[in-house]
N, C-alpha and C positions, 0 to 999 in steps of 0.2 A: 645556613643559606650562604652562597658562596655572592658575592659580587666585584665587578670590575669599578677599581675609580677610574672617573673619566680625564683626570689630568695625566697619571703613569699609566692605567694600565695595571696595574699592579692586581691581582684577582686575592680576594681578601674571605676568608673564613668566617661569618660574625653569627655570634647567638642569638638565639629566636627571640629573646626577648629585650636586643640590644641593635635593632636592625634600623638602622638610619633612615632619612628621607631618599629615598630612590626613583630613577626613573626603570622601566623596561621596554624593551624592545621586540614589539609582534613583526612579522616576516613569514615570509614562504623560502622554503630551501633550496639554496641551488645547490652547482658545482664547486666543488676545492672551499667546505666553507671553514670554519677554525673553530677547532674542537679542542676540549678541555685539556687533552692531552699535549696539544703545541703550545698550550702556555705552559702547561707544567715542565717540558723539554727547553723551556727558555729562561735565561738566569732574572728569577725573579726580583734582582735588586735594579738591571736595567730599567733604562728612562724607556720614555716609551718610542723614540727614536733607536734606538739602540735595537729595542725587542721587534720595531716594525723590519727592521732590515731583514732580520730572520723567517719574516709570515707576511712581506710584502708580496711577497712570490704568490699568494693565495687572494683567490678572487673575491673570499667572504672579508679579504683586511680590510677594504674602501669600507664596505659596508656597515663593521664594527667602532670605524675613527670617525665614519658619519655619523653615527648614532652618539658617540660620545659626545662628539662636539654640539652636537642640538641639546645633549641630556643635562650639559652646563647651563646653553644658555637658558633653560628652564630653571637655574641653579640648584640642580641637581648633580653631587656630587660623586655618584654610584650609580651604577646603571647594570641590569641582569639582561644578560642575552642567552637564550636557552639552545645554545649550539655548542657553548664552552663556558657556562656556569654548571653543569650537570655534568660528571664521571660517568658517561655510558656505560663502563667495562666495568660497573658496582652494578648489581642487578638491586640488590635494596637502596642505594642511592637513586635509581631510576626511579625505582617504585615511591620512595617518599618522596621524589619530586612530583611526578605524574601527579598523586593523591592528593599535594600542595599546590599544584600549580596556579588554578583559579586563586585561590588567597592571594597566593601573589602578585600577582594582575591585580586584583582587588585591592589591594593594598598599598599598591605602588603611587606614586603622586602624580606619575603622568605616563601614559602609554605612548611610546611611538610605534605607528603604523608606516612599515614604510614598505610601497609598491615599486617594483624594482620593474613591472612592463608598463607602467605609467608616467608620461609627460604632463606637465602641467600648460602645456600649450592648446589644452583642449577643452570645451564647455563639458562639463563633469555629468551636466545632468544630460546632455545628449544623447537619444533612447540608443545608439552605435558607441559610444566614447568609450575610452581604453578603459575609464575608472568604472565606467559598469560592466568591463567583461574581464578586469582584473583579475588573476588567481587566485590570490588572494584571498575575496570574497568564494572561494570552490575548496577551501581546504578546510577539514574536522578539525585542526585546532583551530585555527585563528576565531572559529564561532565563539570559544570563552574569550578569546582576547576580546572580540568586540563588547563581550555582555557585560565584563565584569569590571574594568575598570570605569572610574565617573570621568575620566578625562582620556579622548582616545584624541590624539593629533595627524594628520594624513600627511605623508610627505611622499613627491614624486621621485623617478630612479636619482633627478641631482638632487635631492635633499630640500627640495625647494615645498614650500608651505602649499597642501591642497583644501586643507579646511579641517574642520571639528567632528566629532561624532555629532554633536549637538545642532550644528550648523547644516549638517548634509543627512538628517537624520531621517527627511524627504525621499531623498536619493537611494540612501541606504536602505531605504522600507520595501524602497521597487526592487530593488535585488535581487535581497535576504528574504524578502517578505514578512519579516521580523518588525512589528507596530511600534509607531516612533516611540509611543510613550515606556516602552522598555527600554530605546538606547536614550533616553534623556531627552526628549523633545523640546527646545528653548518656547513652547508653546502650553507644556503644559507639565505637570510637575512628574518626573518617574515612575514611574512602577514599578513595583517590588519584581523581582523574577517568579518570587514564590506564587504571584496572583495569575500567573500562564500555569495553564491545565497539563499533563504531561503530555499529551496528544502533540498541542500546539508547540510544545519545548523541542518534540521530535520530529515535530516538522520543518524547524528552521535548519535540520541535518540531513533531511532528507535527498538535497541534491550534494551535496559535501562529501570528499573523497579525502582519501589517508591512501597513505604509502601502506602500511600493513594493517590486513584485515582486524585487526584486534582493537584496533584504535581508535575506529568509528565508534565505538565503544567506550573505550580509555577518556577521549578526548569530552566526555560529556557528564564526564565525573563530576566535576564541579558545579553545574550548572545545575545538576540533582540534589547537590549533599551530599554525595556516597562515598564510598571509601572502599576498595574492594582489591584485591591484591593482583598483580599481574602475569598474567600466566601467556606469554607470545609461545603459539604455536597450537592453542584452542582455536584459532581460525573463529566463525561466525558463533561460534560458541558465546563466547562473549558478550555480544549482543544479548543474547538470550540472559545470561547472567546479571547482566547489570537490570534487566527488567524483573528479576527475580529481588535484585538487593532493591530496588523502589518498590516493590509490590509492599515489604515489611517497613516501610517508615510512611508510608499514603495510602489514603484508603480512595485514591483519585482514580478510575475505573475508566477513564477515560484511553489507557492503553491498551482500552483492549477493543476500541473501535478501528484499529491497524486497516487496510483495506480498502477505506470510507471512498466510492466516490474513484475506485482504483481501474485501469485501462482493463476490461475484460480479458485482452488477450494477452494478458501476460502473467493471467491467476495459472496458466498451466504449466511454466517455467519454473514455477516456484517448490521446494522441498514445502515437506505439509510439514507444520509446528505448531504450537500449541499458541506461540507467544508469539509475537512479532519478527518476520526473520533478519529485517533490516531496516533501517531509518525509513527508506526508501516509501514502504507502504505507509509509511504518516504523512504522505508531502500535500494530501486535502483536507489534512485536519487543522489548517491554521488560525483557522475560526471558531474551532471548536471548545466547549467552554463545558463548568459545571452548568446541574440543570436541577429544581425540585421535581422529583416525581409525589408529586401531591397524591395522599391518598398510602403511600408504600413506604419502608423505612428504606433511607440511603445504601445503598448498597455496595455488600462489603464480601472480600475471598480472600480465602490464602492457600497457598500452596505448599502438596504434602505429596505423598508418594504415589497418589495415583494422578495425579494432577493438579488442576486448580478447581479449589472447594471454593462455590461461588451461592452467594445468596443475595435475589434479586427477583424482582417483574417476571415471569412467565408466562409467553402467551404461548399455548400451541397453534400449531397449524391447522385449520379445520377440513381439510382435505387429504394429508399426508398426516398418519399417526406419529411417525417416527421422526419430526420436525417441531424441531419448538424454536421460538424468540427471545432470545434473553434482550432486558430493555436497561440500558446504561442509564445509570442519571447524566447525561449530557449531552450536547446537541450542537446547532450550528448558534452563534452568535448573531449575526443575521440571516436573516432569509431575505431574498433577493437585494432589493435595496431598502427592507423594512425591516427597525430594530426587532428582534423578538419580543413578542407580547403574549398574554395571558392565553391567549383567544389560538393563536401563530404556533406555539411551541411543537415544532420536532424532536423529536426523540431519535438516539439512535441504538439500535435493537443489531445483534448476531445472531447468525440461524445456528444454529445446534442438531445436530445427529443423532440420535437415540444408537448404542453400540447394538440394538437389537437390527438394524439396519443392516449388519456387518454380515459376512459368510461365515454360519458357525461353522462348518468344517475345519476355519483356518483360526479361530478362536480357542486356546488352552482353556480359557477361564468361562467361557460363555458368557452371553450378554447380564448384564447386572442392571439393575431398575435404576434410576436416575444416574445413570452414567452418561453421559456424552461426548460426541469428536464436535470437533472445528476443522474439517477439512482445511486445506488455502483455498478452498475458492466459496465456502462461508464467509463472504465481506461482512462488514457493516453496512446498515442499509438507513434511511429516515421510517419513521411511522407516525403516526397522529396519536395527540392526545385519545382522540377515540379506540384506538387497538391498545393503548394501555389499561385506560378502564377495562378490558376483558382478560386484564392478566390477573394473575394470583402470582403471589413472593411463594418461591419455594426454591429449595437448596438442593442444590446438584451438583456432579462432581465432572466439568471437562479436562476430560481425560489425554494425557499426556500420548502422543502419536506415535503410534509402532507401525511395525510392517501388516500385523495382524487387524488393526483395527482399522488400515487402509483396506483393505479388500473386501468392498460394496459390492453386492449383484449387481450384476450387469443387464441394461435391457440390450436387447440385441438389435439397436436403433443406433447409429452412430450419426453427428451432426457436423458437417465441414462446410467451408466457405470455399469459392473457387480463387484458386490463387494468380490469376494473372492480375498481374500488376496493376495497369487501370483502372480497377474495380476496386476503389478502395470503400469499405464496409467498417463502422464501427459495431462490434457486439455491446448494447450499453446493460445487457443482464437477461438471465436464464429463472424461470419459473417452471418447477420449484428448482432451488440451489444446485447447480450441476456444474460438471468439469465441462470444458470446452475441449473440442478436439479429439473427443475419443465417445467408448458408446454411454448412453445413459445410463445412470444407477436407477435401481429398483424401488427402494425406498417404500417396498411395501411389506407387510408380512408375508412370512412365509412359512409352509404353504399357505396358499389363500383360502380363506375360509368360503370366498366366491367360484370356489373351481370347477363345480359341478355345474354351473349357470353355464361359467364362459365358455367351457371347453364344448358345447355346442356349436359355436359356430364353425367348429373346425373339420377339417372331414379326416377319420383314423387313416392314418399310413399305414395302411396292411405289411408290405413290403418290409419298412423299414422296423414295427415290430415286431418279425418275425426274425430280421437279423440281429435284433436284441436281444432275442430269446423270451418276447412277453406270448403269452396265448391269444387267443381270441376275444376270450370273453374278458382279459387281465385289463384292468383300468389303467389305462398308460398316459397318461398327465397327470406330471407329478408338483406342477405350479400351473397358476392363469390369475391373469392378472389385466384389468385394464386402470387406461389413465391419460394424462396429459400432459405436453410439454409446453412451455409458452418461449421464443425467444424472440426478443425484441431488439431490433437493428436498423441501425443510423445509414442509409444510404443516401447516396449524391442529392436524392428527390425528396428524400425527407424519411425518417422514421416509422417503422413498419413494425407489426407482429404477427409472428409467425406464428399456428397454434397447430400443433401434433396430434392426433388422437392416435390413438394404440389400442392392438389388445393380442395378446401375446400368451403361448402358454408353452410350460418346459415337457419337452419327454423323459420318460421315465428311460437313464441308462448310468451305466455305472463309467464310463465315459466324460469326458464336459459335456457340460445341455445342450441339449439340443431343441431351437427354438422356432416354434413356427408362429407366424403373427401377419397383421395388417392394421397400416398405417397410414393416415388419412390426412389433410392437408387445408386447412385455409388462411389466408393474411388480411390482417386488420393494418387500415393507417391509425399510427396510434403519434401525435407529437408530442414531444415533450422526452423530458431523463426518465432514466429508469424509477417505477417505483413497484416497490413488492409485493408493498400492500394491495396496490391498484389492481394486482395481476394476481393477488391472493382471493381477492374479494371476484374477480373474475371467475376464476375457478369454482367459486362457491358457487354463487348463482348461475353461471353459466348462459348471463344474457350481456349478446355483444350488440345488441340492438342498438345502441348508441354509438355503435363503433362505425366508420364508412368501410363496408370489406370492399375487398379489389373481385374484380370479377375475371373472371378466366378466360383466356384469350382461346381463340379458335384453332391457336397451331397444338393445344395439349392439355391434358389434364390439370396439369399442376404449372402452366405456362398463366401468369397474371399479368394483366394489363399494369402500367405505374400510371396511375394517377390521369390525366386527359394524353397522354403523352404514348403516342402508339408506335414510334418508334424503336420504342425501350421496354420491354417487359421480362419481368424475375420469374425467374423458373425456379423451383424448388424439385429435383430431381429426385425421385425415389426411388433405388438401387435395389432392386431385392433379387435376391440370387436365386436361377432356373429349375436348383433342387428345392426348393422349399423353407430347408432347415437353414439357419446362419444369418448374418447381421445385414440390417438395410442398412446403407448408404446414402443418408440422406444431405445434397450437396446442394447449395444455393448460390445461385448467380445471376447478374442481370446480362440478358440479351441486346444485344444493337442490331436489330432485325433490316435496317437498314445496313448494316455492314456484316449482314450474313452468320452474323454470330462468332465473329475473332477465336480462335482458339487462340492457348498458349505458345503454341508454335507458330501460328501466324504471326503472334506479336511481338515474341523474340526473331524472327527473320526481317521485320519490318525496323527493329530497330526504337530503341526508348525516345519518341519524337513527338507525344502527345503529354501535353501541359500533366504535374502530377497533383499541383493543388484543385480544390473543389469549394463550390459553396456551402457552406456551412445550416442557408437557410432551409426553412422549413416551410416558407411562402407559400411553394406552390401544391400543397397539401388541400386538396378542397374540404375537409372539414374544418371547420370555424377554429384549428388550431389550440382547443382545450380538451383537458380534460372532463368526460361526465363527471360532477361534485359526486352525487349519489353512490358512485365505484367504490368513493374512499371512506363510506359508512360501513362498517360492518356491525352494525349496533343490530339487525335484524338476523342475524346470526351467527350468535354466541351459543357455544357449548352448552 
């Protein structure tokens, strides 16, 4: 371990098991800072006068002679600064520092923090003040500088005192979002790191940026235990690997509630992965804790060549065969503002994909019996202790994401939002589990063993097969299929679901399908977050009688009144192409009937002139604002 004394200056070599009392110094990096290499090009017998004239010319000098000079009057006579206590151009120096780094922190007798966009002329806890929009607090390492030492000190750009970890650990909570009783709270006595879930560990990283991608990763080594070598130029690889080196020292399952609680519209941005693709998807799991699943053993995986071999709760879906729930032991620590109790406990469960779902055409291997995908847009979700009692522990293997096991049938239904800007719409979740922004998956067997039923309602296309080359009497549906879509959506007026009916069947060609269908339309006010079960248990019994539906306005089929408010009515548009065959377009928008219905180009000609925030309530919803209890029973039908 290399360190600076802070009287010369003098950078000193000392053995691990002969390392003095020191201080060290956390930071964010700027320009022109002083790296290992300018002290080693400086004559290391100079005072530290001598050696400043050489490296005064650099803007990281102030910054190094301030650190010292505070690291004394701590009477600390050594001080590690990790800009030029580390040989960058040693990649195994690098490495066994990265690996070491928290120890060191850990171990140091007093941390300086020092914020170089921060003045101390400002009330700190001010919800605007500099020290809450610090850098600082935005960067992948300094999260270990805060965890790991028991004494972190704040000083502003002149070096001037802003307070203790301990002191501001209030302050620091609203941030980081990181619970004082991890940084030391003068209220109440530490908490070990190890007693945070890993969900919760990755969520205080989830808004924290790194210069290179590898170190969103790197920087969280310590904070885990791990140790794992460095490889810069694996890009987000990494990520995934460090969650590979925790999978083998924790049997904590809680990483793999990734998603919990995550913006809908940005599950379709994301590469599909097995594991987490980045902090990012942890950033609503900071509440999330272990959980007993009474009744099931703890649940335990690891991971092997085809993926992750998981054994846990299993409930299927009773509507969709090729869907099940795997149920985590863990959940939220509170629910709303009541601690969790016996009676309260959420669970939190991932939907899973049967690989029989997939297109065997594009499958080498064919579908294999307990295999499953995790698409990205399988979140984790809550359920009731009630949908666990109907699970069964059984061991299955989710399966590691190729290109082949991404290629779900498609229904020939596609679902879009209208994009002018004012209209702003939260998607808060899709029933059953679907991609946003492009068409529906199948998700049924195939063929249908129902094909002979359905394919009645449809009238034969003489025509087209004849240009197929089928005969007359040739049975030319070669799938049919019906079913439902549920999507539920946060608008300005309050929260709505949408519910799809379908029934669809494929022509027989050696071509892509060709699909003829019809698709039907009604909206329920539904308030409240998404829940799946709610929307599960809908499907099952298929009574929305508790629900207020919207009734259809007189200008159109699929034109719905909102709520008392007749100015504004959501049209759900059904797009279905003049030949028959080929995908509806199903686009949703609300109307301002009093303003003739704005198009896109009206609005960009007009100019960005109308307010872009919105109420968030759900007030003016004429039903009483709950949900039916009775939805979230499914105890009347179990498999």
């Amino acid at each position: 371990m290399r360190l600076l004394e802070t009287e010369t200056m003098h950078m000193l070599q000392i053995p691990d098991d002969e390392v003095p009392r020191y201080a060290i110094l956390s930071h964010t990096w700027g320009h022109d800072e002083i790296f290992f290499q300018d002290f080693s090009r400086a004559d290391p017998k100079s005072s530290v006068t001598s050696c400043s004239k050489n490296l005064r010319g650099k803007l990281g000098w102030a910054k190094i002679e301030g650190a010292c000079q505070k690291a004394l009057d701590f009477d600390c006579r050594y001080i590690w600064v990790d800009t030029c206590c580390i040989d960058k151009s040693s990649s195994s120096e690098l490495q066994e520092a990265i690996n070491s780094m928290f120890r060191w922190y850990k171990d140091a007798y007093i941390c300086l923090a020092y914020l170089a966009d921060v003045s101390s002329h400002q009330h700190l806890d001010a919800k605007r003040s500099a020290f809450r929009k610090a850098r600082w607090f935005t960067r992948g390492w300094t999260l270990q500088e805060l965890l790991a030492p028991e004494e972190v000190i704040f000083f502003d750009q002149s070096w001037e005192i802003l307070g203790s970890k301990h002191d501001l650990c209030e302050v620091i909570e609203a941030i980081t979002g990181i619970e004082a009783v991890y940084l030391g709270s003068i209220h109440s006595f530490p908490r070990r790191l190890s007693k945070a879930s890993v969900a919760e560990k990755m969520s205080w990283a989830a808004e924290r940026e790194t210069t290179r991608k590898e170190d969103i990763a790197y920087c969280l080594l310590g904070i885990f235990g791990i140790y794992m070598p460095m490889l810069y130029g694996e890009g987000s690889r990494a990520f995934i690997r460090l969650q590979e080196e925790i999978m083998k020292v924790t049997d904590d399952n809680s990483m793999l509630c990734w998603g919990y609680k995550e913006d809908f519209n940005n599950w379709r941005r994301e590469t599909a992965t097995l594991l987490a693709p980045h902090p990012g998807t942890f950033r609503n799991c900071r509440n999330i804790g272990p959980l007993t699943l009474d009744g099931f053993t703890y649940p335990s995986f690891l991971m092997n060549q085809k993926g992750l071999s998981v054994t846990f709760p299993v409930r299927p879906d009773q509507t969709h065969e090729h869907i099940v729930y795997g149920i985590l032991g863990c959940g939220p620590k509170i629910v709303g503002n009541v601690e969790r109790g016996a009676n309260t406990e959420p669970f939190l469960a991932i939907p899973l994909v049967s690989t029989r779902a997939c297109d065997g055409k594009n499958r080498h291997r064919g579908p294999q019996n307990d295999e499953y995908l995790r698409p990205n847009w399988c979140r984790a979700v809550l359920v009731s202790k009630a949908f666990l009692m109907q699970a069964k522990t059984q061991e299955l293997v989710i399966r590691r994401n190729s290109e082949d096991d991404s290629s779900f049938r498609r229904l020939p239904i596609a679902f879009g939002l209208s994009p002018i800007p004012t209209q702003v719409y939260d998607v808060l979740g899709i029933y059953p589990p679907q991609p946003l922004g492009a068409q529906f998956n199948s998700l049924c067997a195939y063929p249908s063993p129902r094909k002979a039923k359905l394919q009645r309602k449809f009238q034969r296309p003489e025509g087209l097969l004849q240009r197929l080359g089928l005969k007359k009497d040739d049975d030319w549906i070669e799938h049919a299929e019906s079913g439902q879509r549920m999507v539920h959506i946060d608008f300005p007026s309050g929260a709505l679901l949408i519910v799809l009916d379908y029934t669809a069947v494929t022509v027989k060609s050696r071509l892509l399908p060709l699909w003829d269908h019809m698709v039907s339309c009604r909206v329920f006010e539904l308030p409240g977050a998404f829940s799946l079960e709610l929307l599960h248990n809908l499907a099952i019994t298929q009574n929305f009688v508790q629900l207020q539906e919207l009734q259809r306005s007189h200008a159109g089929n699929n034109m719905f009144n909102i709520m008392d408010n007749f100015d504004f009515s959501l049209e759900v548009e059904i797009r279905k192409p003049d030949h028959r065959f080929g995908i509806s377009d199903v686009i949703v928008f609300v109307t301002d009937k009093s303003n003739k219905g704005e198009t896109l180009l009206e609005w960009i000609i007009k100019g960005d002139k109308r307010p872009r925030e919105r109420s968030r309530s759900h007030a003016r919803l004429s039903t009483s604002g709950r949900k039916p209890e009775h939805l979230f029973s499914p105890a009347d039908h179990s498999m």
